[in-house]
PyMOL Python script that loads the backbone (N, CA, C, O; Angstrom):
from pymol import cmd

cmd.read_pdbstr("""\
ATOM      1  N   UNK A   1      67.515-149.240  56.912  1.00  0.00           N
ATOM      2  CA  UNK A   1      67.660-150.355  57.837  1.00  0.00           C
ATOM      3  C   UNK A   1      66.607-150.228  58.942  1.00  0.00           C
ATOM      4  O   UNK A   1      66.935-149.250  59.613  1.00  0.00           O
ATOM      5  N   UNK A   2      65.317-150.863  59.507  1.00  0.00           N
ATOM      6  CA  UNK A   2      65.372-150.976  60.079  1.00  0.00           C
ATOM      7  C   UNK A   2      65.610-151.381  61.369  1.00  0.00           C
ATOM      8  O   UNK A   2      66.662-151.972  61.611  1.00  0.00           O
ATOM      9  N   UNK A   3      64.415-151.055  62.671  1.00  0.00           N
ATOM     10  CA  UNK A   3      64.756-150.692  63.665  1.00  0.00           C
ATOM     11  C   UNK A   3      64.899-152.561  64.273  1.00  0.00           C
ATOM     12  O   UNK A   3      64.147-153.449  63.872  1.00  0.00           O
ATOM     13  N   UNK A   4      65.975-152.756  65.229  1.00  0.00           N
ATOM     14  CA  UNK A   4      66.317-154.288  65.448  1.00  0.00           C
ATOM     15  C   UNK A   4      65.331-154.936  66.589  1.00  0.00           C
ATOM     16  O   UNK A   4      65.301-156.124  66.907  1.00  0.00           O
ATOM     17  N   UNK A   5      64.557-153.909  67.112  1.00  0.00           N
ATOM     18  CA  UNK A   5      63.158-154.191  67.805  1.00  0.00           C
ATOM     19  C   UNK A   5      61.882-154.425  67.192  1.00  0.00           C
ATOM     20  O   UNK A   5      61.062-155.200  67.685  1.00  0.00           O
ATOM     21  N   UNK A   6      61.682-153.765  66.105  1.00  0.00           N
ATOM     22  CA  UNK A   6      60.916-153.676  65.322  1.00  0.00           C
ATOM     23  C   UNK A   6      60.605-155.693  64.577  1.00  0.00           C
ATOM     24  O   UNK A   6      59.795-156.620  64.606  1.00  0.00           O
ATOM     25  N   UNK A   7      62.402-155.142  63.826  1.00  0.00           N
ATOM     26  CA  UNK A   7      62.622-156.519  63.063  1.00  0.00           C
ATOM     27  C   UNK A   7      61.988-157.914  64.578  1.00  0.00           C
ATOM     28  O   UNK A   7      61.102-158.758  64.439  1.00  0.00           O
ATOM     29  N   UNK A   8      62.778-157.676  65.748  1.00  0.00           N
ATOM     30  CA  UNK A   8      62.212-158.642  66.038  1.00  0.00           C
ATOM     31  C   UNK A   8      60.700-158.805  66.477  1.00  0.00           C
ATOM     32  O   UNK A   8      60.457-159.956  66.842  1.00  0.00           O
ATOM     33  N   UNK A   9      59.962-158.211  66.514  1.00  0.00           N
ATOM     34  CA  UNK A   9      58.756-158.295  66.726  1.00  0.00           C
ATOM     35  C   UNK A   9      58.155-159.155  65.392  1.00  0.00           C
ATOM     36  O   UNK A   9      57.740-160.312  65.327  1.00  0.00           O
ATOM     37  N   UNK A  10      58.277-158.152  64.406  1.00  0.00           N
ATOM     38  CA  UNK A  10      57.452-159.117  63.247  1.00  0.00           C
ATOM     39  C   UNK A  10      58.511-160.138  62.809  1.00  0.00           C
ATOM     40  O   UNK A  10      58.506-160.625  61.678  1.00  0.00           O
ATOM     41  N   UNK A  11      59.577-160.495  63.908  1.00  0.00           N
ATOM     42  CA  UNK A  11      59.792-161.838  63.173  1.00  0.00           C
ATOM     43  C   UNK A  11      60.753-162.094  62.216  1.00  0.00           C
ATOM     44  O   UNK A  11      60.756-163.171  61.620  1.00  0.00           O
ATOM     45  N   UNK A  12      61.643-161.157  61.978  1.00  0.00           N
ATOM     46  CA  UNK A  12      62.661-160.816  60.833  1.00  0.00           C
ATOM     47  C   UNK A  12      63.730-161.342  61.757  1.00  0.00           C
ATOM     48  O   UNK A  12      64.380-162.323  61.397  1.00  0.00           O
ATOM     49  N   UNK A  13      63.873-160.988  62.474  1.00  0.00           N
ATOM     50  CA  UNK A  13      65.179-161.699  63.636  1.00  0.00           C
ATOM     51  C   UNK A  13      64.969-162.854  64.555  1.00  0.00           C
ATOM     52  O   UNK A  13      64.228-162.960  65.532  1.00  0.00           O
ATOM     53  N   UNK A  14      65.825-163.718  63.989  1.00  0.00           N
ATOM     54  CA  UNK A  14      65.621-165.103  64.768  1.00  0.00           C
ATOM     55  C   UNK A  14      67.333-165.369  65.528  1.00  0.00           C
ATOM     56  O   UNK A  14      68.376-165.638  64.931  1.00  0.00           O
ATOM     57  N   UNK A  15      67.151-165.211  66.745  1.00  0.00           N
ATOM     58  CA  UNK A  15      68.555-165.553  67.603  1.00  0.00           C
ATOM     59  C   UNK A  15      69.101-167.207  66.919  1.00  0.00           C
ATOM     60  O   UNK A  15      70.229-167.264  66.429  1.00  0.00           O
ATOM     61  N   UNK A  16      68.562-167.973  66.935  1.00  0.00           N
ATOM     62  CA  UNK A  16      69.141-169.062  66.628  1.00  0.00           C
ATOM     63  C   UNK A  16      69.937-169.371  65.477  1.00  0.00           C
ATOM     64  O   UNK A  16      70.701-170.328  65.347  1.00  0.00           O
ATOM     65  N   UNK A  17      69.622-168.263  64.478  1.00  0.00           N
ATOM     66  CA  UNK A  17      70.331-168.050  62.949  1.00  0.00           C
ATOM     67  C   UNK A  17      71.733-167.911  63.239  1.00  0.00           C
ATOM     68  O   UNK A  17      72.605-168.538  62.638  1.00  0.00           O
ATOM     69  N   UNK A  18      71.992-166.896  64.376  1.00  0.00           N
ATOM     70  CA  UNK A  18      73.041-166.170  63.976  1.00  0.00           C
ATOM     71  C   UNK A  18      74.284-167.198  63.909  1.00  0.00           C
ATOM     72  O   UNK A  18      74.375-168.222  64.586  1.00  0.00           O
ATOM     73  N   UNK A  19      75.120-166.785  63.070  1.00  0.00           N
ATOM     74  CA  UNK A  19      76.252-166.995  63.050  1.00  0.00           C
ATOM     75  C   UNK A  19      77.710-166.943  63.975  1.00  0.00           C
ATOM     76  O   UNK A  19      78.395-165.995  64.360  1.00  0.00           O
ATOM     77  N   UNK A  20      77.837-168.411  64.136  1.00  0.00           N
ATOM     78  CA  UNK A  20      78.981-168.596  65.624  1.00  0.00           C
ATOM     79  C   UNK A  20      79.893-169.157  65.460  1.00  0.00           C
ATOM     80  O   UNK A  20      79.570-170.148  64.806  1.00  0.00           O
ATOM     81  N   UNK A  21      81.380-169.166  65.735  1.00  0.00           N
ATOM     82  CA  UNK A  21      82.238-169.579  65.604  1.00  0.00           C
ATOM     83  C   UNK A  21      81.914-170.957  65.945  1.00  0.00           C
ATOM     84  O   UNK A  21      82.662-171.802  65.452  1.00  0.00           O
ATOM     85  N   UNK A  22      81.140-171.289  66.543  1.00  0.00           N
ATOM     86  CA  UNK A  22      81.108-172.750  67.586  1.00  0.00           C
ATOM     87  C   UNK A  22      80.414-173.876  66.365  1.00  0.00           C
ATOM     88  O   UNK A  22      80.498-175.104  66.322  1.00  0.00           O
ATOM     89  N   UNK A  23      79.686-172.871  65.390  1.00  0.00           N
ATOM     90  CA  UNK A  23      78.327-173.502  64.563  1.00  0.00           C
ATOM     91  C   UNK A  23      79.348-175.033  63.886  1.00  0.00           C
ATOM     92  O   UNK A  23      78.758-176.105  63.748  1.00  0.00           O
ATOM     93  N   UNK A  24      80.677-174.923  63.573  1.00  0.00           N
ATOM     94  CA  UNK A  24      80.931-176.146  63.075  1.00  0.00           C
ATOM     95  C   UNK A  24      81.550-177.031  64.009  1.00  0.00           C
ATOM     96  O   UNK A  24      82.078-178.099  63.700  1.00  0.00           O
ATOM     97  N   UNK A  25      81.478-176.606  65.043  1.00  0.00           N
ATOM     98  CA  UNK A  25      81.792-177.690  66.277  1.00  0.00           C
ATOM     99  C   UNK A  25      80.582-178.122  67.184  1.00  0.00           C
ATOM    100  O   UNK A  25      80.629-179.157  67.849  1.00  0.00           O
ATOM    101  N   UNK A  26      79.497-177.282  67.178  1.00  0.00           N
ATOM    102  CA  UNK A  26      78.396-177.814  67.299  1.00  0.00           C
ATOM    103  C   UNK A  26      77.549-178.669  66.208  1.00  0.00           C
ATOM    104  O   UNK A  26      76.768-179.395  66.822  1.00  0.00           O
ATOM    105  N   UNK A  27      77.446-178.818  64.955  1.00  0.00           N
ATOM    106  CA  UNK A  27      76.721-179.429  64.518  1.00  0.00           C
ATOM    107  C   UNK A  27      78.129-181.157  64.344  1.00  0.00           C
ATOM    108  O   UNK A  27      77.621-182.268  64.191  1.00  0.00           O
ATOM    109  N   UNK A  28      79.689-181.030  64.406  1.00  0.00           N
ATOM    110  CA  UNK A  28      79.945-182.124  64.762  1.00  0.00           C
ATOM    111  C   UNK A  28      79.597-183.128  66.148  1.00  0.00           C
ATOM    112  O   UNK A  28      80.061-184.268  66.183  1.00  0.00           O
ATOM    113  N   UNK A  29      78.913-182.702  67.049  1.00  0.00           N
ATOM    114  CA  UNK A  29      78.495-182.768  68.521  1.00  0.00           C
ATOM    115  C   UNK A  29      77.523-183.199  68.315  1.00  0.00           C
ATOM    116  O   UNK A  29      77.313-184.352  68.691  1.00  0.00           O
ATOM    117  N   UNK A  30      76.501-182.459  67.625  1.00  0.00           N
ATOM    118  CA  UNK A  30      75.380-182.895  67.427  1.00  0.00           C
ATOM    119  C   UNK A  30      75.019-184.361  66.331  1.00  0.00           C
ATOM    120  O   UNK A  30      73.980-185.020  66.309  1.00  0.00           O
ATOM    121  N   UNK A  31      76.416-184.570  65.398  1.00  0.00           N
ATOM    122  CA  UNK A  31      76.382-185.416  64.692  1.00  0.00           C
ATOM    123  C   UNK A  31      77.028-186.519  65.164  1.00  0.00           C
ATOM    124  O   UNK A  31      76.694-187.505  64.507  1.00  0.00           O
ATOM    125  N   UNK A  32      77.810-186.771  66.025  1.00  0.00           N
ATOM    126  CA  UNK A  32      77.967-187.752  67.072  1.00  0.00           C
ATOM    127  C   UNK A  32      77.280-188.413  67.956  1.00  0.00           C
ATOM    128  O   UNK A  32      77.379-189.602  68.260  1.00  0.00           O
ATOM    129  N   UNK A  33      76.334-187.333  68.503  1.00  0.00           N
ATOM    130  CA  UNK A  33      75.329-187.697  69.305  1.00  0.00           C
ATOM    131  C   UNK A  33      73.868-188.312  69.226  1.00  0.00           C
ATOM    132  O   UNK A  33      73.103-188.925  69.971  1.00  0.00           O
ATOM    133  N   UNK A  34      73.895-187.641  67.439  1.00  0.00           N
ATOM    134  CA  UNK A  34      72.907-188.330  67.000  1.00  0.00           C
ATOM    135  C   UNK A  34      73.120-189.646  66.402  1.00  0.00           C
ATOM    136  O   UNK A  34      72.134-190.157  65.871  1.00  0.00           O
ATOM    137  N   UNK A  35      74.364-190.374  66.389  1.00  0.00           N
ATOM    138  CA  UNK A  35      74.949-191.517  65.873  1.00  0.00           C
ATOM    139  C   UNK A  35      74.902-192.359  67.193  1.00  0.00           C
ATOM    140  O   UNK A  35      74.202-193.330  67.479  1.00  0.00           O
ATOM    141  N   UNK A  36      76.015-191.585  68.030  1.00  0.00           N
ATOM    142  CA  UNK A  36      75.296-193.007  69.457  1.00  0.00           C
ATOM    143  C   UNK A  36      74.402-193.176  70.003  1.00  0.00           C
ATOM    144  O   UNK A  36      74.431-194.005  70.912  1.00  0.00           O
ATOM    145  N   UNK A  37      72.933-192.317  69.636  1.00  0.00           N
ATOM    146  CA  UNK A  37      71.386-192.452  69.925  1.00  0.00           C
ATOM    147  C   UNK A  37      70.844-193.511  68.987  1.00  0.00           C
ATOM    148  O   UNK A  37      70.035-194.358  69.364  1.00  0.00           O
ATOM    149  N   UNK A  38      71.360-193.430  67.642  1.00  0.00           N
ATOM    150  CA  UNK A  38      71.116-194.394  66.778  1.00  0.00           C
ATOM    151  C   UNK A  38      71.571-196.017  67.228  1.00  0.00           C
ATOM    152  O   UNK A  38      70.873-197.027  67.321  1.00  0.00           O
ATOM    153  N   UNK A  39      73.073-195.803  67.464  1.00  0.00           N
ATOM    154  CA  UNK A  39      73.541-197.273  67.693  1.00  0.00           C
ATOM    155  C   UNK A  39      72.741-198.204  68.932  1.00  0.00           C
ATOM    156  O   UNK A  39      72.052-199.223  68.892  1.00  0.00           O
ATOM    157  N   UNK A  40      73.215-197.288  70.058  1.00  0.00           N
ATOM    158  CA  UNK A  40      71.991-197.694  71.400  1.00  0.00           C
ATOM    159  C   UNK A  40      70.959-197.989  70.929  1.00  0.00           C
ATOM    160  O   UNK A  40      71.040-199.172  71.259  1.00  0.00           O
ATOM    161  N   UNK A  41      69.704-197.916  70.251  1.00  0.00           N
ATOM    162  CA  UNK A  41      68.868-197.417  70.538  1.00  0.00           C
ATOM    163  C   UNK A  41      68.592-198.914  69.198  1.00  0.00           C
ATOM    164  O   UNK A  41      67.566-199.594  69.220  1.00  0.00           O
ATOM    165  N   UNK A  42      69.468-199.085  68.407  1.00  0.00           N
ATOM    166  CA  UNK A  42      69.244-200.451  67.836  1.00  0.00           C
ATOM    167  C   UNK A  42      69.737-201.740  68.662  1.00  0.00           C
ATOM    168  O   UNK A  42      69.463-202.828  68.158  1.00  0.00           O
ATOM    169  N   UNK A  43      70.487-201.726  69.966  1.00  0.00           N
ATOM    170  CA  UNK A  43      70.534-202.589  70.527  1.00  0.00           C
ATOM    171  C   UNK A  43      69.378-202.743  71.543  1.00  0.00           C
ATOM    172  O   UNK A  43      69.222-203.835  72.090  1.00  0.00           O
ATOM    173  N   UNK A  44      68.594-201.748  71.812  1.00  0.00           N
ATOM    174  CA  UNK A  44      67.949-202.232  72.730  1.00  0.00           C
ATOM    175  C   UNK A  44      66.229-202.641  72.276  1.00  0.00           C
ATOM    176  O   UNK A  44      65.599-202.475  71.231  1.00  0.00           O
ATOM    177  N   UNK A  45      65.943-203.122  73.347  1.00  0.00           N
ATOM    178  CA  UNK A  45      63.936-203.901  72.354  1.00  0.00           C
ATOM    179  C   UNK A  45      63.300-203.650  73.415  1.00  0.00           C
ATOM    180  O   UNK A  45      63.841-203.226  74.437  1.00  0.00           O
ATOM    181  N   UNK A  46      62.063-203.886  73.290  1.00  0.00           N
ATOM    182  CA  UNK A  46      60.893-203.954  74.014  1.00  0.00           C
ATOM    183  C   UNK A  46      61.019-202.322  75.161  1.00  0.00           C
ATOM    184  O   UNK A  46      61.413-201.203  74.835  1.00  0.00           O
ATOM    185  N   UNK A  47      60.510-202.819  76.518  1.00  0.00           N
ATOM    186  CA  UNK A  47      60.783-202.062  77.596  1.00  0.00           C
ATOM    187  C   UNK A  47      61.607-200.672  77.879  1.00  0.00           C
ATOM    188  O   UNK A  47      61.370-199.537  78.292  1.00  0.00           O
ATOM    189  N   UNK A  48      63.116-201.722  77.236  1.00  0.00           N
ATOM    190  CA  UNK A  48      64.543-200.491  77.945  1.00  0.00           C
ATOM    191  C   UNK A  48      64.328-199.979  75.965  1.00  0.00           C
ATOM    192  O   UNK A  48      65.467-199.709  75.582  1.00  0.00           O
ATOM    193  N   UNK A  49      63.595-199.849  75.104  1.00  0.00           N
ATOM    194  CA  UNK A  49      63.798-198.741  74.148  1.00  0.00           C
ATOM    195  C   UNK A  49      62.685-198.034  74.249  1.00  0.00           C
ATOM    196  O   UNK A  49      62.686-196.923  73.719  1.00  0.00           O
ATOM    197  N   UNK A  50      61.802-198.374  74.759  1.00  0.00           N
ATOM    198  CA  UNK A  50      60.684-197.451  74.938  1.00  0.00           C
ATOM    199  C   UNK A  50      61.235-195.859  76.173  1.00  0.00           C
ATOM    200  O   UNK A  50      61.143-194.633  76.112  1.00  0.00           O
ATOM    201  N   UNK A  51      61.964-197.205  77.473  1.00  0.00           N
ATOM    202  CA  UNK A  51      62.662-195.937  78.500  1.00  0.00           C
ATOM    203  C   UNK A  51      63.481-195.349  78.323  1.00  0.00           C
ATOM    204  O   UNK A  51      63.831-194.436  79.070  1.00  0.00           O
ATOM    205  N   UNK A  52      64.525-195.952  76.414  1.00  0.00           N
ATOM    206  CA  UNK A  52      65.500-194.559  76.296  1.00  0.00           C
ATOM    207  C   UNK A  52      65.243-194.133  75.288  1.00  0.00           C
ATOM    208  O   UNK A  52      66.035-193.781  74.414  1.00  0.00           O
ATOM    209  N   UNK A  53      64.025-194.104  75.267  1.00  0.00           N
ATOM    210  CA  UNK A  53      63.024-193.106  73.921  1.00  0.00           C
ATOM    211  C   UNK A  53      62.503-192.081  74.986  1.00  0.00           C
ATOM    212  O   UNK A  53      62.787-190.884  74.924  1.00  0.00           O
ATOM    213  N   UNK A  54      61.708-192.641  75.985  1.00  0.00           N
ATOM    214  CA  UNK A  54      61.057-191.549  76.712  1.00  0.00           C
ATOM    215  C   UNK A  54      62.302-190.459  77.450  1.00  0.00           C
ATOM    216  O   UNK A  54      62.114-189.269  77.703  1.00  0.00           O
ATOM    217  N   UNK A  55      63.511-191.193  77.684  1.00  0.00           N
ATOM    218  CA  UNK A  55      64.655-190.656  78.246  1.00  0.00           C
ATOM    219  C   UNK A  55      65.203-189.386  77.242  1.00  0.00           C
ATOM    220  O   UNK A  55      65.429-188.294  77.764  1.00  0.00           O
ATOM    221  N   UNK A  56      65.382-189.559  75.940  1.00  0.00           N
ATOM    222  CA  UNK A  56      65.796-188.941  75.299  1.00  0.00           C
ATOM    223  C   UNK A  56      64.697-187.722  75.046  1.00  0.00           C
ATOM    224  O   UNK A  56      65.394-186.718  74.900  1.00  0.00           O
ATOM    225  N   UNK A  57      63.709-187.456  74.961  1.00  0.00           N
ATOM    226  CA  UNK A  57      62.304-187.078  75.079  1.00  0.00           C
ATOM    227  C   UNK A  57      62.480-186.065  76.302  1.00  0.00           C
ATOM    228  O   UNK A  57      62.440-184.847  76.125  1.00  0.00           O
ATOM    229  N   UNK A  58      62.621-186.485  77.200  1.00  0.00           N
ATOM    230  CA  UNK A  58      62.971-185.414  78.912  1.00  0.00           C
ATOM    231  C   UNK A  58      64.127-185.227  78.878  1.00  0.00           C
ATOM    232  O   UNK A  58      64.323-184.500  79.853  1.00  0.00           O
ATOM    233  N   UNK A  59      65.190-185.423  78.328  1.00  0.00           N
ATOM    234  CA  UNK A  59      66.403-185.028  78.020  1.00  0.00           C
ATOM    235  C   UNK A  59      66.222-183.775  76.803  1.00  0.00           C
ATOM    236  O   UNK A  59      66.976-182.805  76.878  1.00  0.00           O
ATOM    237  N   UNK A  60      65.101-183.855  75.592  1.00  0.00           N
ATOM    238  CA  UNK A  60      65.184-182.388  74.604  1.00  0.00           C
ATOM    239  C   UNK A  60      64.367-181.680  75.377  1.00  0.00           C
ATOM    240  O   UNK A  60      64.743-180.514  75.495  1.00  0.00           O
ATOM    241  N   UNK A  61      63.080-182.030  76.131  1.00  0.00           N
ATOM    242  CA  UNK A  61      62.324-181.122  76.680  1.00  0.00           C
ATOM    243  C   UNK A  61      63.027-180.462  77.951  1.00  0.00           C
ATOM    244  O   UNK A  61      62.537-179.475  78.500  1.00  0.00           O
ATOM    245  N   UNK A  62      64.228-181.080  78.391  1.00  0.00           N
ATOM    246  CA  UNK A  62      64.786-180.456  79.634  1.00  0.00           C
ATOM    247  C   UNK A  62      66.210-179.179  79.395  1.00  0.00           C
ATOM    248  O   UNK A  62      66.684-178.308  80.125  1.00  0.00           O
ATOM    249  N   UNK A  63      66.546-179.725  77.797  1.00  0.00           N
ATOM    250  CA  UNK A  63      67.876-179.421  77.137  1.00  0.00           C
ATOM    251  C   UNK A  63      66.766-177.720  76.563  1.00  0.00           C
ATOM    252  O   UNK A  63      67.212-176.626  76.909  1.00  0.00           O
ATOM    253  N   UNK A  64      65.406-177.784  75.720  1.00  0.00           N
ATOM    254  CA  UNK A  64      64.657-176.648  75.476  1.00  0.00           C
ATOM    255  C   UNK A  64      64.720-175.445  76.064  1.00  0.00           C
ATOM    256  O   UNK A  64      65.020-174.324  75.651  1.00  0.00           O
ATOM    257  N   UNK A  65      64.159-176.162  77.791  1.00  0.00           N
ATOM    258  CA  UNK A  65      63.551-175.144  78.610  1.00  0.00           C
ATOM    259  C   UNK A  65      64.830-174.312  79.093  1.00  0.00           C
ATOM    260  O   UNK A  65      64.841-173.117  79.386  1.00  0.00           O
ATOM    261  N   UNK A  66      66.233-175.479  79.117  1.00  0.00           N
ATOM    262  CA  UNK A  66      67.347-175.027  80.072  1.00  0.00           C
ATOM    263  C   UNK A  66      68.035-173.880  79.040  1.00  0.00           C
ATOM    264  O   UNK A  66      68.497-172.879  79.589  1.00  0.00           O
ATOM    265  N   UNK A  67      68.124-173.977  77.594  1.00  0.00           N
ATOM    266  CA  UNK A  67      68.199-172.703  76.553  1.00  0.00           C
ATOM    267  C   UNK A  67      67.418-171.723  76.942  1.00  0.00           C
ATOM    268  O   UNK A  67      67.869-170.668  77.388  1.00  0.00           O
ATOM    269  N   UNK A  68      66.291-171.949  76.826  1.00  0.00           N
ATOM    270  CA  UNK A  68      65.282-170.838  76.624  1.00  0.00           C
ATOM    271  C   UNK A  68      66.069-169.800  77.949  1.00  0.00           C
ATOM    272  O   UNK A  68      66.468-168.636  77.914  1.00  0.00           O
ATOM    273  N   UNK A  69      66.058-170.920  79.156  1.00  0.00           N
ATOM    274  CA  UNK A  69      66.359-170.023  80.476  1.00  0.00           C
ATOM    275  C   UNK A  69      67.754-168.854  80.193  1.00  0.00           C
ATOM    276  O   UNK A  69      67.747-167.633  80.352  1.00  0.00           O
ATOM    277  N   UNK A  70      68.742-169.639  79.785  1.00  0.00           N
ATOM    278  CA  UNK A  70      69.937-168.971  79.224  1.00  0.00           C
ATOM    279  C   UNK A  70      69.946-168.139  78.755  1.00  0.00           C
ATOM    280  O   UNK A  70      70.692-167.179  78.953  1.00  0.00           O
ATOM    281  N   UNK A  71      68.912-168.284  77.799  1.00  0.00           N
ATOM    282  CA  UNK A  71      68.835-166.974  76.538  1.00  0.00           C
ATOM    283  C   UNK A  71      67.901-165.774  76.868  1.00  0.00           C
ATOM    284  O   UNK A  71      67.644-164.904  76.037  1.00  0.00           O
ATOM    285  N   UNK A  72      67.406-165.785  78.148  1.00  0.00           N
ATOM    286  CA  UNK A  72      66.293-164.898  78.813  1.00  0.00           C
ATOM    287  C   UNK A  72      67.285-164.448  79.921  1.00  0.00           C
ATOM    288  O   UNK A  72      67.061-163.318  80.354  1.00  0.00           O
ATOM    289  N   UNK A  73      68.183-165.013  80.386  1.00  0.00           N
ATOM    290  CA  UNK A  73      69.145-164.717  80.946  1.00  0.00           C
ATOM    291  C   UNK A  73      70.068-163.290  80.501  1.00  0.00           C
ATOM    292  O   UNK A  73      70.017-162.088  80.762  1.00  0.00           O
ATOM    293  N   UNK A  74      70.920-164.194  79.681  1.00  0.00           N
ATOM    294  CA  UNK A  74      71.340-163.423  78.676  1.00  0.00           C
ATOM    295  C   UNK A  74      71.439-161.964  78.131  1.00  0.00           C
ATOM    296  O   UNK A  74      72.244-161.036  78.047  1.00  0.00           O
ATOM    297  N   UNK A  75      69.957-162.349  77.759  1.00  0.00           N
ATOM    298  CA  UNK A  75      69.270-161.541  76.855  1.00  0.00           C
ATOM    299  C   UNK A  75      68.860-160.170  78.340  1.00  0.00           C
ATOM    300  O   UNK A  75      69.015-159.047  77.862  1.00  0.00           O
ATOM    301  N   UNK A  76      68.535-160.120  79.465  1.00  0.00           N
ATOM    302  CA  UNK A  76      68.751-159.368  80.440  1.00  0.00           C
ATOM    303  C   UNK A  76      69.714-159.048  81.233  1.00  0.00           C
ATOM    304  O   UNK A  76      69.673-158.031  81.926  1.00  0.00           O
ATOM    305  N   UNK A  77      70.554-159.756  81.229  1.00  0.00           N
ATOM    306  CA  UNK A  77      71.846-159.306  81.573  1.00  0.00           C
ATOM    307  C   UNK A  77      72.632-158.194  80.569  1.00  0.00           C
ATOM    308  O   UNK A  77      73.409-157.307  80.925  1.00  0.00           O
ATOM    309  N   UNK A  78      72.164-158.538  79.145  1.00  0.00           N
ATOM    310  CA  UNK A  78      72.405-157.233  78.155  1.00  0.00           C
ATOM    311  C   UNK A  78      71.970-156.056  78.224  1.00  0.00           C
ATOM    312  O   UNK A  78      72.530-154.967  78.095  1.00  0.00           O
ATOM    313  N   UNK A  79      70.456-156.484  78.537  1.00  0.00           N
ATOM    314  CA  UNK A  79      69.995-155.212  79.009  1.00  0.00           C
ATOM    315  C   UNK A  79      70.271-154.505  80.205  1.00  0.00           C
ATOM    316  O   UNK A  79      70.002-153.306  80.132  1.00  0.00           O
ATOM    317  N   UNK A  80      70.647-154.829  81.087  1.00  0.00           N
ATOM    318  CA  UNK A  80      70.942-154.133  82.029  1.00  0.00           C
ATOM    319  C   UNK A  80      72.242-153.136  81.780  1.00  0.00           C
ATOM    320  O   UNK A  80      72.341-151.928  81.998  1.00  0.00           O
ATOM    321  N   UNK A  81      73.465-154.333  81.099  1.00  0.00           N
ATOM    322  CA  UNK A  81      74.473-153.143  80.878  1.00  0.00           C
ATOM    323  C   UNK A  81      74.266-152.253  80.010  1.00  0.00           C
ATOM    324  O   UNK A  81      74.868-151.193  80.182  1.00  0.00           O
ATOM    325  N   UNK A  82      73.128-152.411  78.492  1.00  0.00           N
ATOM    326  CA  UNK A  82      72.686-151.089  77.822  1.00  0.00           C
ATOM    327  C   UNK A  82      72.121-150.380  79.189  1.00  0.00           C
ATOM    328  O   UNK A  82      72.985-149.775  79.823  1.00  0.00           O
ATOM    329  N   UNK A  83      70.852-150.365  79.710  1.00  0.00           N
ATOM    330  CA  UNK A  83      70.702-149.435  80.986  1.00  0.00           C
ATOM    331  C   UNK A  83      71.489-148.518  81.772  1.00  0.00           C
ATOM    332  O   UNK A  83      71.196-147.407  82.213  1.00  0.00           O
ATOM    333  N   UNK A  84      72.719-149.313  81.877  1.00  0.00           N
ATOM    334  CA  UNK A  84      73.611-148.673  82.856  1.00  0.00           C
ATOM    335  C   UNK A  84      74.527-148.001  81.873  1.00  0.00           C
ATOM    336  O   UNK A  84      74.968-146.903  82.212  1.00  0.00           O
ATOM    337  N   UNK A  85      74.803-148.384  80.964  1.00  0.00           N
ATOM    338  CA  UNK A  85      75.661-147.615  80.182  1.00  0.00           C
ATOM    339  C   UNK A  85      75.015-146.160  79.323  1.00  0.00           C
ATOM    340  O   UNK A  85      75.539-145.104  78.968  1.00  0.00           O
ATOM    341  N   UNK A  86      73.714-146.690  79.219  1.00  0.00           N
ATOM    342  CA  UNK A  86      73.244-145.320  78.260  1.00  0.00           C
ATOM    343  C   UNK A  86      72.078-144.659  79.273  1.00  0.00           C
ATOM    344  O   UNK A  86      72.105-143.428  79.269  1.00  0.00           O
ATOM    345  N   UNK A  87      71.287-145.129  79.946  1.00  0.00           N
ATOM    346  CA  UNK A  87      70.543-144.664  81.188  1.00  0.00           C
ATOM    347  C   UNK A  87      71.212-144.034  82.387  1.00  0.00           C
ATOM    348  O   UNK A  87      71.607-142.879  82.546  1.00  0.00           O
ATOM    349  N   UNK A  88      71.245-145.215  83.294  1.00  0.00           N
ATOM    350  CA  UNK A  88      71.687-144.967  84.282  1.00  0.00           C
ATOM    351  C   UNK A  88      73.222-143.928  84.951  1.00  0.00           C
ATOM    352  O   UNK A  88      73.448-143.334  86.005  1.00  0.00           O
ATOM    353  N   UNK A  89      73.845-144.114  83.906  1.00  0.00           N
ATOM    354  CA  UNK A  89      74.882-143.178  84.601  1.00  0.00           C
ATOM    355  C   UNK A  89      75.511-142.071  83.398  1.00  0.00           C
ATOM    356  O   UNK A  89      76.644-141.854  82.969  1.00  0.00           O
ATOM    357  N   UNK A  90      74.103-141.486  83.097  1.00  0.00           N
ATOM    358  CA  UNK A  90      74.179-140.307  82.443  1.00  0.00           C
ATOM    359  C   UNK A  90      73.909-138.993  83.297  1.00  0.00           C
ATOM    360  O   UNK A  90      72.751-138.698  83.594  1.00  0.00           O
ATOM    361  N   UNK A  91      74.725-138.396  83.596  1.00  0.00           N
ATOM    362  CA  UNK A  91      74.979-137.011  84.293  1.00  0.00           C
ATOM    363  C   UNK A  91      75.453-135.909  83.661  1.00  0.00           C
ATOM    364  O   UNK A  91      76.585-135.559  83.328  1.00  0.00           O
ATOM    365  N   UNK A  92      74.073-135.295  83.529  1.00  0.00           N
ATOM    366  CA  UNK A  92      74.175-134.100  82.661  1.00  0.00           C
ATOM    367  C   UNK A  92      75.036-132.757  83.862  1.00  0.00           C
ATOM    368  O   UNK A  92      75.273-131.622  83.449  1.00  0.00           O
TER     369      UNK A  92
END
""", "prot")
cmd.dss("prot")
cmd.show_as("cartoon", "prot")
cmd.util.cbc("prot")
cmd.orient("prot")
């Protein structure tokens, strides 16, 4: 087996794969949402579909960055308690 640093470096580990209890309540969420983007989005013409095209647009690029932040979050807040748990308060 390798090492789970390793794997993620070249790319063998992708966070977004993993497996979540939530995964079939999120992709119903996501399949709702992509249905009332559809319906809207055939009522409207000209102008107001262009602004809830561009809307939806700064809504994934804002929904991206606000993950990414989470998961860098996260992802250091883990580390810290490995730190403290296997570093920091080892007293020989």
């Amino acid at each position: 087996m390798a090492n789970i640093i390793e794997d993620f470096y070249y790319g063998n580990l992708e966070p977004q794969e993993v497996n979540s209890e939530l995964t079939h309540k999120i992709k119903k969420k996501l399949s709702n949402l992509a249905e009332k983007e559809e319906q809207l989005a055939a009522r409207l013409t000209g102008e107001e579909k262009d602004l809830f095209q561009s809307y939806v647009s700064s809504y994934i690029e804002f929904s991206t960055t606000s993950n990414a932040d989470s998961f860098i979050s996260g992802f250091r807040l883990g580390a810290k308690f490995a730190y403290d748990t296997f570093v920091k308060n080892t007293k020989g």
